[in-house]
C-alpha positions as CSV (number, residue, x, y, z in Angstrom):
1,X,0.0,0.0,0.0
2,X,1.2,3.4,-0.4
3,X,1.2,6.2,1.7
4,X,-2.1,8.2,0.3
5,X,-4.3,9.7,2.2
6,X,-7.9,8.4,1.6
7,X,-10.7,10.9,2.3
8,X,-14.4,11.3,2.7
9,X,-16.8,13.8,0.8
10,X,-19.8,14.8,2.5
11,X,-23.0,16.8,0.9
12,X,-26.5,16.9,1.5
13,X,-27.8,13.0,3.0
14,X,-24.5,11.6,0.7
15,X,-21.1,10.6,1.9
16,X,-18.0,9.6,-0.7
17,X,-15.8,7.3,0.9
18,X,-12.7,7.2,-1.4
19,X,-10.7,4.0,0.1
20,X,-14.1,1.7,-0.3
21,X,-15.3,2.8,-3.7
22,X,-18.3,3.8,-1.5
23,X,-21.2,6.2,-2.7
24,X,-23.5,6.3,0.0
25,X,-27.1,8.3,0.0
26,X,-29.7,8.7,2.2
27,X,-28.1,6.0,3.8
28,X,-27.9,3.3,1.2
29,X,-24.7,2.3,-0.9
30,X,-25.1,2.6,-4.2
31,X,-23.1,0.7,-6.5
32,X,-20.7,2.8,-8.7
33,X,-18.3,1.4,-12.1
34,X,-14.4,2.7,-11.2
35,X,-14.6,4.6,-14.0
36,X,-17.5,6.9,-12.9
37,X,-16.9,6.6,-9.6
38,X,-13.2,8.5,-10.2
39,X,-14.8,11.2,-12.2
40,X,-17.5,12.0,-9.1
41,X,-14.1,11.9,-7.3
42,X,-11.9,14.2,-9.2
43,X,-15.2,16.7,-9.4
44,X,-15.8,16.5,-5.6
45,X,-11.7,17.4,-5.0
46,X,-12.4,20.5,-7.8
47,X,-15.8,21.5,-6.2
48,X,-17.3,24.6,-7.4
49,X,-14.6,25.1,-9.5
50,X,-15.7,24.8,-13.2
51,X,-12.8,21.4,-14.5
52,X,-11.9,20.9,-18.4
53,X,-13.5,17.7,-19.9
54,X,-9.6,17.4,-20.7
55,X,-8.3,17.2,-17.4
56,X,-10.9,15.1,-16.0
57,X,-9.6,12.5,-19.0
58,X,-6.4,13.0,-18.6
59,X,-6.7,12.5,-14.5
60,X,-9.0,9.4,-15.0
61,X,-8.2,7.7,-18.1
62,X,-4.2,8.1,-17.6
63,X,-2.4,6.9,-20.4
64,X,-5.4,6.0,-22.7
65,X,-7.0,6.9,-25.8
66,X,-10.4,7.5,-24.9
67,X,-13.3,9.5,-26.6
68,X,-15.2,12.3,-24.9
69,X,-18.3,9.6,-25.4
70,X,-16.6,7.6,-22.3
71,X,-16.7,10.3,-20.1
72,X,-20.5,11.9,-21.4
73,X,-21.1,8.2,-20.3
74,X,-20.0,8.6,-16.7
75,X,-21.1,11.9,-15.9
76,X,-25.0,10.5,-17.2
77,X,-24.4,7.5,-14.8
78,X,-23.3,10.1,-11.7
79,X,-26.5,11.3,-12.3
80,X,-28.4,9.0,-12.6
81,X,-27.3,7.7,-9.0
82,X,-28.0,11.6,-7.3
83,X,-30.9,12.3,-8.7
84,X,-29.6,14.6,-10.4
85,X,-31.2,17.0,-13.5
86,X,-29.2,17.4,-16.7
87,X,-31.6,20.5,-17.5
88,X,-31.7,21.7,-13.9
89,X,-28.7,20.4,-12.8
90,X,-28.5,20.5,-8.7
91,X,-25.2,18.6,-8.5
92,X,-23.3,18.5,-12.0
93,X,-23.7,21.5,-14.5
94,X,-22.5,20.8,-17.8
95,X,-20.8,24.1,-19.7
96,X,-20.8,23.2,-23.1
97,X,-18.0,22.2,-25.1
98,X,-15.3,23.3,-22.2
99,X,-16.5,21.2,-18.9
100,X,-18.1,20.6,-15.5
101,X,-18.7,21.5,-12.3
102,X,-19.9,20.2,-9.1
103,X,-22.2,23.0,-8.0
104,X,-22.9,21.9,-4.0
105,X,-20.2,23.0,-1.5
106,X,-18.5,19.8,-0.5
107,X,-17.4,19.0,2.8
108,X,-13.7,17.1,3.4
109,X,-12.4,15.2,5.6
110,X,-9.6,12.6,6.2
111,X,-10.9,9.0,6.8
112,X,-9.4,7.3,9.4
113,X,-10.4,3.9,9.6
114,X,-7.9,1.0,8.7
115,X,-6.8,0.1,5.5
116,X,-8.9,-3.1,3.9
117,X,-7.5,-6.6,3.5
118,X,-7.5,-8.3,-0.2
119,X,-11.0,-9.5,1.4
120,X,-12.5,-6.4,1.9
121,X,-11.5,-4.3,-0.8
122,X,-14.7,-3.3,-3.2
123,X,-17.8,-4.9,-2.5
124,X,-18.2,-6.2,-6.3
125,X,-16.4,-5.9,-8.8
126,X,-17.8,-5.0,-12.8
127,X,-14.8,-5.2,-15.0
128,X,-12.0,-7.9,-15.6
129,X,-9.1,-8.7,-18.0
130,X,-7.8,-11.8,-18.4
131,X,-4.2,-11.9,-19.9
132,X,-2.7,-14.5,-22.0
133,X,-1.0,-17.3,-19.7
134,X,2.4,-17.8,-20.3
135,X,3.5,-20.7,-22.0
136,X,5.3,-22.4,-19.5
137,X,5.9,-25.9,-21.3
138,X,8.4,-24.2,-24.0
139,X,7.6,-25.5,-27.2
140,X,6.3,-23.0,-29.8
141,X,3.5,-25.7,-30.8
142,X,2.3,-25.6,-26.9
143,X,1.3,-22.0,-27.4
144,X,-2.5,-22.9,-28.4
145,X,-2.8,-24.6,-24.6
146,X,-2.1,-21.5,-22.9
147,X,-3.7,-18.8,-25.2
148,X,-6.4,-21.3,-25.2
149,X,-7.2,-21.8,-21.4
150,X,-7.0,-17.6,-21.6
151,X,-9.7,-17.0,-24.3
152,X,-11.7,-19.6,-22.7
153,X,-12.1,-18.1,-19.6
154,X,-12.7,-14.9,-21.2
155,X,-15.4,-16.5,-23.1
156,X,-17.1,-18.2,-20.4
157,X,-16.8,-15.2,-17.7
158,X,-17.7,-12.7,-20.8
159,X,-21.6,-14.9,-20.5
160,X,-22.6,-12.7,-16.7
161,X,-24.4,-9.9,-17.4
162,X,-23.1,-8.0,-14.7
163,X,-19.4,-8.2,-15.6
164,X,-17.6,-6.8,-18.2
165,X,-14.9,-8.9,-19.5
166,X,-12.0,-7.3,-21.8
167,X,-12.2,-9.7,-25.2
168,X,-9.3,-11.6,-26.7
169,X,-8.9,-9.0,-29.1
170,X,-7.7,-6.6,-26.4
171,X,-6.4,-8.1,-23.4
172,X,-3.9,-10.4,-25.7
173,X,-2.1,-7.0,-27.2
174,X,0.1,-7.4,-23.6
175,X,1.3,-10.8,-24.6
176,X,5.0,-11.1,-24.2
177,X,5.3,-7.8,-22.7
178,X,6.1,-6.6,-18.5
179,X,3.5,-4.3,-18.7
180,X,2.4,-3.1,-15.4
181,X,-1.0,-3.8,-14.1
182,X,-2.2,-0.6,-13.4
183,X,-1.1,0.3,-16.8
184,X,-2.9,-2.1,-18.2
185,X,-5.9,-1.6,-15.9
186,X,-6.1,1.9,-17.1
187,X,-5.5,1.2,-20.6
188,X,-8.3,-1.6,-20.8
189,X,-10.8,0.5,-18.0
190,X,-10.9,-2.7,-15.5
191,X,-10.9,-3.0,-11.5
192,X,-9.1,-6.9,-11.4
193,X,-6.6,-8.5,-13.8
194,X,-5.9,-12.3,-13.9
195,X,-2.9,-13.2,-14.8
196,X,-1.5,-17.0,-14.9
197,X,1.1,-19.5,-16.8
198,X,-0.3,-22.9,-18.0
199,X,2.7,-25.6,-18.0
200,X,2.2,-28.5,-19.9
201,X,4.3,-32.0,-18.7
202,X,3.1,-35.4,-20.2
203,X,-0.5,-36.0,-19.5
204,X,-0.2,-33.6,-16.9
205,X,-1.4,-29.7,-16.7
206,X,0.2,-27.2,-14.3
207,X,-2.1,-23.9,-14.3
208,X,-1.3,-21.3,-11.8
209,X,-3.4,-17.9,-11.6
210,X,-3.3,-15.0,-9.7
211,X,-6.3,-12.2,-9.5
212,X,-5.8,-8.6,-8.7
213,X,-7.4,-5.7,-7.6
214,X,-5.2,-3.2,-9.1
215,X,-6.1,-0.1,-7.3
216,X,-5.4,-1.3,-4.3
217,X,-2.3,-3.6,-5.4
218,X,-4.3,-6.5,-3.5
219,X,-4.2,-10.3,-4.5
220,X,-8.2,-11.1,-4.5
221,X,-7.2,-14.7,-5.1
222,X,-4.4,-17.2,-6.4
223,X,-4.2,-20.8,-7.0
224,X,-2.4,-23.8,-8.6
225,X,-3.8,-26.6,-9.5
226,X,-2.1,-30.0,-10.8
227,X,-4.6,-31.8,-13.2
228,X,-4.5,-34.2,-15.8
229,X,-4.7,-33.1,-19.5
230,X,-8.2,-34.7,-19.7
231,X,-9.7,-32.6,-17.0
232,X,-9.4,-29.4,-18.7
233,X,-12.5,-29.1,-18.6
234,X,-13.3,-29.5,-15.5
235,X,-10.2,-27.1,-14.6
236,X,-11.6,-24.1,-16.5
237,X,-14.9,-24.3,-14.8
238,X,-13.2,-24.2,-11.4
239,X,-11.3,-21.4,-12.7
240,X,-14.1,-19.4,-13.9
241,X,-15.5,-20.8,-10.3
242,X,-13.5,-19.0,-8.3
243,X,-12.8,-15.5,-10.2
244,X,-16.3,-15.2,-10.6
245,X,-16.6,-16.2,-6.7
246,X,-14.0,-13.8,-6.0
247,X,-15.6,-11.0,-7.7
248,X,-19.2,-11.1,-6.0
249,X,-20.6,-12.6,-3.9
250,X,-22.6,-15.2,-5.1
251,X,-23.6,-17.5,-8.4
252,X,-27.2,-17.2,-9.2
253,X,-28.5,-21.2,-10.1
254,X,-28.1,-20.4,-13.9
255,X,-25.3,-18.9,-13.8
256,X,-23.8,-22.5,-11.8
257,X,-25.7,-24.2,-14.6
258,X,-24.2,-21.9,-17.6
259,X,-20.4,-22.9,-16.0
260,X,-21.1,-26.8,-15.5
261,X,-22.2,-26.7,-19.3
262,X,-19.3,-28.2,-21.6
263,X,-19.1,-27.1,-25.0
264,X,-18.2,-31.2,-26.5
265,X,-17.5,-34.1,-24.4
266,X,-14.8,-35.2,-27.0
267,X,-11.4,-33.6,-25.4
268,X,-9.9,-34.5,-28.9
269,X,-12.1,-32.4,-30.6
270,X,-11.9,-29.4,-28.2
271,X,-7.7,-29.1,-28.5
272,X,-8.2,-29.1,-32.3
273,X,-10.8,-26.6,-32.2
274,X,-8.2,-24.7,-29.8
275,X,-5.3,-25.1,-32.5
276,X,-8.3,-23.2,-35.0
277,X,-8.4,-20.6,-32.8
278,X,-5.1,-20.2,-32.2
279,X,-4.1,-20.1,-35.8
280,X,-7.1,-18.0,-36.9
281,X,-5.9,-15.2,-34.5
282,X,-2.7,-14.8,-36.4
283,X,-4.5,-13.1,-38.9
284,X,-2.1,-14.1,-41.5
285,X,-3.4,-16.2,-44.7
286,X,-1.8,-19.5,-43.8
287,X,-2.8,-18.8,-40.4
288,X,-6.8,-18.7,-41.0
289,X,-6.2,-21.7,-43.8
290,X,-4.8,-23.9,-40.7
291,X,-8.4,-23.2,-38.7
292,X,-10.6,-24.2,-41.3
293,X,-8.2,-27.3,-41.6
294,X,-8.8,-27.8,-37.4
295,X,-12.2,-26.6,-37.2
296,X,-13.3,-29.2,-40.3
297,X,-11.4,-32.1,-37.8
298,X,-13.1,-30.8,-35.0
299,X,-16.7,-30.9,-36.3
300,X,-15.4,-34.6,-37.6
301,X,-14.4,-35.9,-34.5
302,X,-17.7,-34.3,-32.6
303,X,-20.5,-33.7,-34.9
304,X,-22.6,-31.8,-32.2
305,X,-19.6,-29.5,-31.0
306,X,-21.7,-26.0,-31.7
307,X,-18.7,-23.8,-31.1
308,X,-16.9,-25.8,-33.9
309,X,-18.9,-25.0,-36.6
310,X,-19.2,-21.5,-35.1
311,X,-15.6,-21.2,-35.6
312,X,-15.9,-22.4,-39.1
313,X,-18.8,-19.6,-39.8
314,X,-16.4,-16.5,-38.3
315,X,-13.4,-18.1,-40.7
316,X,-15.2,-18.3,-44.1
317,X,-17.0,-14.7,-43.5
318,X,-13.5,-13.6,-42.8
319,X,-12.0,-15.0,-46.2
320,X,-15.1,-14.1,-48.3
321,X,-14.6,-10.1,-46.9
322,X,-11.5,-9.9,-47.5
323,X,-11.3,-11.5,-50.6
324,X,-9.1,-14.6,-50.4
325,X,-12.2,-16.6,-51.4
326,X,-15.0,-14.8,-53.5
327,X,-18.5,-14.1,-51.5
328,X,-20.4,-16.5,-53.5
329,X,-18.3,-19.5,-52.6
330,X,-17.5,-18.8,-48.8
331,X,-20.8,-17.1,-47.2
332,X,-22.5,-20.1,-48.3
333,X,-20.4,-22.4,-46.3
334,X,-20.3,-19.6,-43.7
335,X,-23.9,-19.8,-43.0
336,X,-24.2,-23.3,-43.2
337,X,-22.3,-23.6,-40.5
338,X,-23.9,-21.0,-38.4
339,X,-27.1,-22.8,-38.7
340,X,-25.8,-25.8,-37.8
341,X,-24.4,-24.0,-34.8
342,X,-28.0,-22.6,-33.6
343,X,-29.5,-25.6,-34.4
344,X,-27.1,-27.6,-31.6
345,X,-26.8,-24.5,-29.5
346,X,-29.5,-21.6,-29.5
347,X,-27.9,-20.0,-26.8
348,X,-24.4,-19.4,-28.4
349,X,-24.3,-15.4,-28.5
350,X,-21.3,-15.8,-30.9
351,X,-22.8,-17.9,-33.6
352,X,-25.8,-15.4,-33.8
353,X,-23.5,-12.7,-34.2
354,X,-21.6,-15.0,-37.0
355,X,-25.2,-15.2,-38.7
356,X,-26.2,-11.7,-38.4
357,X,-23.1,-10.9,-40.2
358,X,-23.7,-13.3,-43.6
359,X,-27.5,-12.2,-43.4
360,X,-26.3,-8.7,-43.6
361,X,-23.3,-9.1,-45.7
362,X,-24.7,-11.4,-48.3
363,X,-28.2,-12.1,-48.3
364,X,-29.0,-8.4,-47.8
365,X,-31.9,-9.9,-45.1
366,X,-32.0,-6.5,-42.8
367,X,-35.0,-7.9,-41.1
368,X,-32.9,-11.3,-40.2
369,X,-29.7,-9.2,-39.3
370,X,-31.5,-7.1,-37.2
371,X,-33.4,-10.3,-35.6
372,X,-30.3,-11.9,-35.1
373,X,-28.0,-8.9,-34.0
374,X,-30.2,-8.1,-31.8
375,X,-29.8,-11.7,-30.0
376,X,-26.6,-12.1,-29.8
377,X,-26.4,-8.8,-28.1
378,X,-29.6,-9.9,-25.4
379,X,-27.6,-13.5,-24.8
380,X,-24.2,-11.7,-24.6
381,X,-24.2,-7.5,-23.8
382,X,-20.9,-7.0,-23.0
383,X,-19.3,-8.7,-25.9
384,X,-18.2,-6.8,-28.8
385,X,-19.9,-9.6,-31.8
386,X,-23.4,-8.5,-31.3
387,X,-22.6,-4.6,-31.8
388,X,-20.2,-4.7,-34.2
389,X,-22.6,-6.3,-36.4
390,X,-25.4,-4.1,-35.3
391,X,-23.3,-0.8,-35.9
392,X,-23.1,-2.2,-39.6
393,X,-26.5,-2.7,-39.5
394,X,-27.7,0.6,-38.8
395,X,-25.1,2.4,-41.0
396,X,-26.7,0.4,-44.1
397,X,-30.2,1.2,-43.4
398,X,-29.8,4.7,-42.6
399,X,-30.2,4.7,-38.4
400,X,-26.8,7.2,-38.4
401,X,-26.6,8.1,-34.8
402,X,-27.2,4.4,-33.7
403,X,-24.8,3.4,-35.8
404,X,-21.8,5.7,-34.3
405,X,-23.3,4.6,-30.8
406,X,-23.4,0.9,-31.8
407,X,-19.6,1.6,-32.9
408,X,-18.3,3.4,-30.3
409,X,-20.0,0.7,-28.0
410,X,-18.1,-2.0,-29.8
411,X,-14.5,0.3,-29.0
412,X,-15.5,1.1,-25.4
413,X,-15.7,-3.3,-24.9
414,X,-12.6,-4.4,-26.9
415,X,-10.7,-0.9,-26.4
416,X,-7.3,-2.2,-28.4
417,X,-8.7,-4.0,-30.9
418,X,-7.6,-2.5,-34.2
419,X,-10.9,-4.0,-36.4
420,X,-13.4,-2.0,-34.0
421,X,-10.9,1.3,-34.5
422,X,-11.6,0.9,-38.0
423,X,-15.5,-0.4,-37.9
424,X,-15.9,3.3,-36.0
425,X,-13.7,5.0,-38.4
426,X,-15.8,3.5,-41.4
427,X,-18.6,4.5,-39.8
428,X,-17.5,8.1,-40.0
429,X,-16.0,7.7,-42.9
430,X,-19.6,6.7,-45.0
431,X,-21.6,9.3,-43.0
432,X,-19.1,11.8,-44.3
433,X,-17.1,13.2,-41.3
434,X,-14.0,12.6,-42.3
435,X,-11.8,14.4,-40.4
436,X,-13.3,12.1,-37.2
437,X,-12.0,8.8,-39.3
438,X,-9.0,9.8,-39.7
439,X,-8.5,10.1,-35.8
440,X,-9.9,6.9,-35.3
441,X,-7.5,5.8,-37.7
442,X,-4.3,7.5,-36.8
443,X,-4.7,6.0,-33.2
444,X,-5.0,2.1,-34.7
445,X,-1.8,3.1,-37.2
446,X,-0.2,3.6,-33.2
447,X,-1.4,0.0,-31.5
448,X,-0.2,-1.3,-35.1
449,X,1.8,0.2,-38.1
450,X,1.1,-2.5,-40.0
451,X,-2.3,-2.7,-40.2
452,X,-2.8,-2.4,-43.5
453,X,-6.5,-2.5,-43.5
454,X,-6.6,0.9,-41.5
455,X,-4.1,2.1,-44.1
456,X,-6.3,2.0,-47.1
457,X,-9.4,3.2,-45.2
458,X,-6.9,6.6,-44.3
459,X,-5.8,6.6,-47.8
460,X,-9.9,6.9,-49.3
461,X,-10.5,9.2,-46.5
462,X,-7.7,11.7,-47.4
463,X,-9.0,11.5,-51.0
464,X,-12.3,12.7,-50.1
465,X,-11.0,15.5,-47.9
466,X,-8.7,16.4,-51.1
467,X,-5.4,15.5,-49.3
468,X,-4.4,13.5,-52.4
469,X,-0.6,13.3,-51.4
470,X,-1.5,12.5,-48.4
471,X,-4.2,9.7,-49.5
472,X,-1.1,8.7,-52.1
473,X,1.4,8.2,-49.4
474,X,-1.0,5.9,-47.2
475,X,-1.9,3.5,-50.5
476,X,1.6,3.1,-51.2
477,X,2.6,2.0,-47.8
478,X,-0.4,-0.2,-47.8
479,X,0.8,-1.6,-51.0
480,X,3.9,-2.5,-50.1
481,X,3.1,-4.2,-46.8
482,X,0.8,-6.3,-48.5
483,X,2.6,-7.1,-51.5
484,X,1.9,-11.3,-52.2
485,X,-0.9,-11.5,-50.2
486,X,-4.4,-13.7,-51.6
487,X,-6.2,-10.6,-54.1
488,X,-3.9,-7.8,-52.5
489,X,-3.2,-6.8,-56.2
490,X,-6.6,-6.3,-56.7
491,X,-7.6,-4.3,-53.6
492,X,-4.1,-2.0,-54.2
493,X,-5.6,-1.2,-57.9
494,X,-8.7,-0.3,-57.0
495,X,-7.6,2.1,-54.0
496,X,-5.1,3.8,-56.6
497,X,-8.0,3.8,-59.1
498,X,-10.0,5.8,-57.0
499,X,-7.7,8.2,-56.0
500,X,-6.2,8.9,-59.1
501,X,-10.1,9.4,-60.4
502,X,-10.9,11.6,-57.3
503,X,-7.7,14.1,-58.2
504,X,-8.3,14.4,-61.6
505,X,-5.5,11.9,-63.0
506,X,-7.4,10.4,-65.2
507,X,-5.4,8.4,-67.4
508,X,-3.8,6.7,-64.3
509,X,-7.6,6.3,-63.5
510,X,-8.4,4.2,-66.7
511,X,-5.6,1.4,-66.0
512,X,-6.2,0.8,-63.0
513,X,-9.8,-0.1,-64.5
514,X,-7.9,-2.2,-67.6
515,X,-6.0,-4.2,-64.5
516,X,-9.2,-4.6,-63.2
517,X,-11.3,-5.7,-65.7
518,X,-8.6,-8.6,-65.7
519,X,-10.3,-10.3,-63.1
520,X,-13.7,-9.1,-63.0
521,X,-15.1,-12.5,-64.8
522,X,-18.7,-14.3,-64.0
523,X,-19.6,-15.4,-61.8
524,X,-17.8,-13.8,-58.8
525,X,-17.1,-10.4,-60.9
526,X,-14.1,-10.0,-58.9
527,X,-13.2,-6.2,-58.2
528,X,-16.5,-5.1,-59.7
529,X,-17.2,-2.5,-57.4
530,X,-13.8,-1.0,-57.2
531,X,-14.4,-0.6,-61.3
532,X,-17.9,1.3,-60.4
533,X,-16.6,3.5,-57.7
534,X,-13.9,4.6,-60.5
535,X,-16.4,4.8,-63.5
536,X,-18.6,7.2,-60.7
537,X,-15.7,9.5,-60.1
538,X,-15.0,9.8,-63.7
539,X,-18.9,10.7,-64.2
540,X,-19.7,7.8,-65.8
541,X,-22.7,7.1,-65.3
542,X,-23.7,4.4,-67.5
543,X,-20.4,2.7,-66.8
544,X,-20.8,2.8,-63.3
545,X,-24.3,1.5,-63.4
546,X,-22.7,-1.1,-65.4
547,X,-20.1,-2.6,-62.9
548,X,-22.5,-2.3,-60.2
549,X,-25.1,-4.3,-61.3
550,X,-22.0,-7.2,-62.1
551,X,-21.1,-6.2,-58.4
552,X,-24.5,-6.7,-57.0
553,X,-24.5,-10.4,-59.2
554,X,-21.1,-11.1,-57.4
555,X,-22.4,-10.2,-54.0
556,X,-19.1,-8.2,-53.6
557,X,-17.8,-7.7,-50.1
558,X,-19.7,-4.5,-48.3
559,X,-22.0,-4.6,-51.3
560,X,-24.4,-3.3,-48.3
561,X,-22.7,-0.6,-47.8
562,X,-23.4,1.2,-51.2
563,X,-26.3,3.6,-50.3
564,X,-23.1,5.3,-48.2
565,X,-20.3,5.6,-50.7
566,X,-19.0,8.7,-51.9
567,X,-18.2,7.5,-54.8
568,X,-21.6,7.2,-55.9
569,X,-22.8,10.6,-55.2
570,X,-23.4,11.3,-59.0
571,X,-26.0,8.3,-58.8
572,X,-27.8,9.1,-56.3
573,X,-30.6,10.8,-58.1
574,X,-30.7,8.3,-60.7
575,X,-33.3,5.6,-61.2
576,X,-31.4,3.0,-62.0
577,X,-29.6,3.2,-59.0
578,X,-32.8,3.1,-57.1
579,X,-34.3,0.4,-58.7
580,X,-30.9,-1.3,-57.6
581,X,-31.1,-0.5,-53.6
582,X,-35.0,-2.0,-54.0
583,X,-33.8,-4.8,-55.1
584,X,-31.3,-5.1,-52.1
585,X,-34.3,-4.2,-49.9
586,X,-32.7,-0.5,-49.1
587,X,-34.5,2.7,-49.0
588,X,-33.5,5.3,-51.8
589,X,-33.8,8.1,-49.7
590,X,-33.4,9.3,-46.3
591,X,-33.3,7.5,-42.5
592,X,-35.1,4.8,-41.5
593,X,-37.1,5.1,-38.2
C-alpha cells in the first residue's frame, strides 16, 4: 500500500468514501463502475470550480486513448445515482464544449479507519481482463494450450451480465510484454486482472493464476492446481468458479448451470478446435487456412460440438470479406455452419452474431440481421460480436446516430482492438465526417503500423477531404506491406483507381480499371465495385451502373454498404440506381425510423 491519504466527501444526505469505492445516500450504498466513480471523485476534489472535460480525461483515463463519449457516459451514470437533473442540474452542470462543475459545497475530511484486507476491498467488482497465460511448457507448438485456457475463460466469464470482461482481441495485445498492471488496468478500463502460466508435462497440466485488484495492489485470489490433460474441462470451470466467486458474492442457479455446461464431451475435438483458434488469430493467410483445416477435424471428430462449426462460420465470412475466397463461394459455407451452430446450440451469442453478419453481408436480409444482432447482443451484452454487427447494421439502413453509438459501443468493450478502430472510423468515414475517421485511424496506425487495412481506409479518407498526397502516401505503404498476399493486387488497384479518379488523373484512373477488368469474370465479378466506384468519379454514369449491377450479381464484399459511398454521389438521383437499392431491400432516400 502506499502512503495516500484516503478521504471522505460529505453533501447533502450523501457521503464519498474514497478508500471503499463507496457512494452512500440517504443512507444506502449505491453501486458505482471505477470509472464513474473516479470522475465524481476528481469533481468533488475541484468542487465549485468549473474542470476541463480534458483534465478530468487526462486524470482518469491516464495513459489511454479514450473519446469524450466515455466520459459523457460517466457523468449521465453520476446522475443517474444523485438524482440529479441534466436541465436543472443540482449537483453537476454541464458548460458546453469546455466542462463541469460540481455545483454543491462539499465537505472534506480525512478518513481514518484502517486500510482493507484483499477481502475487503470493493464490494463487487464490474470489469475484468484476463491476460494471456504464459506458455510455460516451452515449445512453440504448446502456445494454443495456454492462449487457449485464456480466451476460454474470457469466453465463459464474458456470458454474466453484470461483468464486463476485456475480449481476446484486447487483453492479448500485452502478450510477451512486462506491462504493469495498473497500466494495463487503465488502458483496458478494468478493477481486477488475472494473470497465470499454463505448464504442460506429459498428461499432466500445471495452471497457476493469480487475480488482482489493481487499485489497491491487492491479491483477491491465487491458486495452482495440478490436473491431468483430460480434465481441462473441469479445470476451466473451477477457474471461472472461483474469479467469478472472488468477484461477488454469489452465483445465481443459472449462472452455476451456464459454467457446469461443456461445449463437447470429446477432449480430442476441443484441442483441435483450440489449434483453430489459435491459428485463426494470427490473422495471416496460412494462419486462417490452418483453422478451417482444425475446425473441419473438430466438427469430424464431434458432430454436435456448436462452437466448432461457429468457428468455421467467423473463418469463411472472414475469407469471403477480404477476398481470399469470392463471396459467393465462402458465405455459403459460412452460413451453413452457423445454422448448424443454432441448431445444436440456440444459446451461443457468438454464432448469432456469425449469422447476423452473412445475413447482412450477403443475403442483404435486414429484417434477419437485425433479428439476429439483436440476439446475440440480449444473450451476450458486453461482448463486442453483437454490436459490431449491429453498428453495420444501422449504417446500411440509414439509423446514423445508432450506428456511431453501436460503434463506439463496440470500441468502449474491446478498447485495443484495431478491427473496432476501423468499424468506428468506417462508420464516420460513409456518413461523411472525415476528419473524425481519420482520428480513429491514426490511433490504430499507433497499437499497429502494420495494419494495413486501417491504411487503405486513411488513404480513401484523405481522398475525399482532397489531401491526395496524403491519401497517395497511405496507399503506397499499404501496397507495399501487402505485396503477395491472396487478391492484395486487386484491392491495391482499386484504392489507386479511385484516387487517381478523385484528383483528376485520369489516365492513371483508366488502368487501373484495364488491371481490373482482368479479373472481374462471372460469376464472382471480382473487383467489380472498385471498377464502379472509379467509372462514378470519372462521371460515368452508365459505366458505373454497369459494374454495379455485375457487383451486385457477385455479392461483392460491403455490397451493403453502397447507399453510403461517396463515390456514388453522381447516382444518387438516378433511377437506375434506385431500382438497384429496391432490389437489395434498401431505402433510396433518407433514415429509416
Amino acid at each position: 500500500m502506499t502512503d495516500h491519504k484516503f478521504l471522505v466527501f460529505r453533501f447533502g444526505d450523501t457521503e464519498v468514501r474514497e478508500r471503499e469505492f463507496h457512494l452512500i445516500k440517504a443512507g444506502e450504498a449505491l453501486q458505482v463502475e471505477p470509472k464513474a466513480f473516479r470522475v465524481l471523485l476528481f469533481l468533488l476534489r475541484n468542487s465549485e470550480r468549473l474542470v476541463t472535460k480534458e483534465e478530468i480525461l487526462d486524470a482518469v483515463w491516464t495513459d489511454t486513448a479514450v473519446s469524450e463519449n466515455s466520459l459523457t457516459r460517466s457523468i449521465a451514470t453520476l446522475r443517474k445515482l444523485l438524482g440529479d437533473d441534466s436541465r436543472e442540474p443540482r449537483y453537476i452542470e454541464n458548460v458546453p464544449r469546455i466542462g463541469y462543475r460540481f455545483l454543491v459545497e462539499v465537505e472534506v475530511a480525512e478518513d481514518t479507519t484502517s486500510a482493507p484486507t484483499a477481502q475487503q476491498v470493493h464490494t463487487d467488482y464490474h470489469s475484468l481482463a484476463v491476460l494471456p497465460f504464459t506458455n510455460g511448457t516451452g515449445p512453440l507448438e504448446a502456445e494454443y494450450l495456454s492462449e487457449g485456457i485464456s480466451e476460454s475463460i474470457i469466453n465463459l466469464l464474458s456470458q454474466f451480465h453484470d461483468l464486463r470482461v476485456v475480449p481476446r482481441t484486447s487483453a492479448f495485445r500485452y502478450k510477451g510484454l512486462d506491462t504493469e498492471l495498473k497500466k494495463v488496468a487503465r488502458d483496458l478500463n478494468v478493477d481486477a486482472v488475472l494473470t497465470g502460466s499454463v505448464m504442460q508435462r506429459g498428461d499432466k497440466l500445471i495452471v497457476q493464476t493469480e487475480l488482482v485488484d489493481v487499485a489497491y495492489n491487492a491479491q483477491l485470489w491465487g491458486s495452482q492446481y495440478n490436473r491431468k490433460l483430460d480434465d481441462i474441462f473441469d479445470l476451466q470451470e473451477e477457474l471461472a468458479r472461483r474469479i467469478v466467486e472472488s468477484l461477488r458474492p454469489r452465483l445465481a442457479p443459472e449462472e452455476e448451470k451456464f459454467l457446469a455446461t461443456r461445449p463437447t464431451e470429446n477432449r480430442e475435438a476441443y484441442h483441435l478446435y483450440l489449434k483453430a483458434m489459435y491459428s485463426a488469430n494470427q490473422w495471416t493467410p496460412e494462419g486462417i487456412q490452418k483453422g478451417i483445416a482444425y475446425s473441419t477435424q473438430a466438427i469430424a471428430m464431434d458432430p454436435l460440438f456448436a462452437r466448432a462449426y461457429t468457428g468455421l462460420a467467423y473463418l469463411y465470412s472472414l475469407v469471403a470479406t477480404f477476398g481470399s475466397v469470392p463471396p459467393l463461394q465462402a458465405f455459403p459455407i459460412a452460413k451453413a455452419a452457423a445454422l448448424r451452430a443454432l441448431e445444436i446450440d440456440d444459446t451461443l451469442a457468438t454464432a448469432h452474431a456469425a449469422l447476423a453478419y452473412i445475413l447482412l453481408a450477403f443475403d442483404w436480409d435486414w429484417t434477419g440481421a437485425d433479428k439476429e444482432s439483436r440476439r446475440a447482443i440480449e444473450l451476450a451484452p458486453n461482448m463486442p460480436g453483437g454490436h459490431y454487427v449491429r453498428s453495420q447494421w444501422c449504417l446500411a439502413i440509414g439509423r446514423s446516430e445508432e450506428a456511431i453509438a453501436e460503434a463506439r459501443r463496440t470500441l468502449d468493450l474491446d478498447p485495443l482492438s484495431l478491427p473496432n478502430y476501423m468499424n468506428l472510423a468506417g462508420t464516420y468515414h460513409l456518413l461523411g465526417q472525415h476528419d473524425l475517421a481519420v482520428e480513429q485511424l491514426l490511433k490504430a496506425q499507433e497499437l499497429d503500423p502494420s495494419f494495413t487495412p486501417a491504411r487503405q481506409l486513411l488513404a480513401l479518407c484523405y481522398t475525399f477531404s482532397g489531401r491526395y498526397q496524403e491519401a497517395v502516401a497511405e496507399a503506397n505503404e499499404a501496397a507495399a506491406r501487402t505485396r503477395g498476399a491472396p487478391r492484395a493486387d486487386i484491392r491495391v488497384t482499386g484504392i489507386a483507381g479511385v484516387i487517381n479518379a478523385a484528383s483528376g488523373r485520369q489516365d492513371e484512373a483508366r488502368q487501373a480499371l484495364m488491371e481490373l477488368a482482368e479479373y472481374a469474370k462471372p460469376p464472382d465479378f471480382i473487383g467489380a465495385l472498385d471498377s464502379s466506384y472509379i467509372h462514378a468519379l470519372l462521371g460515368e454514369k452508365d459505366q458505373a451502373l454497369e459494374w454495379l449491377e455485375k457487383a451486385y450479381q457477385g455479392h461483392a464484399n460491403t455490397m451493403f454498404y453502397i447507399k453510403r459511398r461517396p463515390m456514388f454521389a453522381i447516382l444518387r438521383d438516378d433511377p437506375r440506381f434506385h431500382s438497384l437499392l429496391h432490389r437489395m431491400g434498401l431505402p433510396a432516400h433518407g433514415e429509416t425510423s
